[in-house]
Steps between C-alpha positions, in 0.01 A plus 500: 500500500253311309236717251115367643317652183578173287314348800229744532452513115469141522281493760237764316492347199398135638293536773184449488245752331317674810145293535240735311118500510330228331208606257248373284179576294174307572215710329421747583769538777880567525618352808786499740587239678577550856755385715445149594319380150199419673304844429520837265428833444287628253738735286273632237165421354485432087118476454232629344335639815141507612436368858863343588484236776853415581513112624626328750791350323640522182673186321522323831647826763286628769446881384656717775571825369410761248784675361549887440398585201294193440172693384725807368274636213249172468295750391192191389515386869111566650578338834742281665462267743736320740525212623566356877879421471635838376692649799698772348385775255788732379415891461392599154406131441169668357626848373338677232264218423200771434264251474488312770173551697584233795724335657375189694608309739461092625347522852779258626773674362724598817659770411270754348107599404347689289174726589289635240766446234784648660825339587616483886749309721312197776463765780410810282811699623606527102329593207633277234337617188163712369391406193499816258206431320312415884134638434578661840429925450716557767656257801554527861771310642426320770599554875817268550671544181846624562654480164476469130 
């Protein structure tokens, strides 16, 4: 009987590398791009801070997502705002950012809102995000919110 490893060994060593992210810097964002190459994901924010509004697209993709981690520690960051084609928001995409007053949302953004600053899903079942430096003295959640 025949040894396979010479095959398998073979095999390994010139197959194709698995297909990784693609990602690139276009100031003041690091980007991902998705699946498809038509649209990307915000993966972390290089600015100097202020009042951030994220736009629509970013050399040429459609803006979908905002990465976790993206706003990890911006601690310059005032307020952000976001536009109408940003569909998915990972968990801790704004963590720690001590700073940030706001987060905004465009009206005609389908997939979530923001009231008085703070950070929910379309149909206010989730709360997203408060901002930790909201002038808010203390918050009540509204009815309908089942998780956070």
């Amino acid at each position: 009987m025949r040894s396979v490893w010479p095959f398998l060994l073979s095999v390994l060593l010139f197959a194709p590398p698995a297909s990784q992210a693609q990602e690139f810097y276009s100031a003041p964002y690091y980007c991902t791009i998705n699946p498809g190459n038509t649209t990307v994901t915000i993966s972390s924010y290089g600015g100097s801070g202020g009042a951030v509004v994220i736009p629509e697209t970013i050399s040429g993709y459609l803006v979908t997502g905002i990465g976790e981690d993206a706003f990890y520690f911006a601690e310059n960051v005032t307020s952000v705002t976001i536009p109408s084609g940003v569909t998915n928001i990972s968990d801790g995409a704004f963590l720690n950012s001590t700073n940030i007053a706001a987060i905004n949302v465009a009206t005609n953004n389908p997939a979530y809102m923001s009231l008085a600053g703070v950070l929910f899903n379309k149909t206010q079942t989730r709360l997203v995000a408060f901002s930790e430096a909201n002038a808010a003295s203390s918050y009540t959640i509204p009815d309908g919110v089942v998780s956070m």
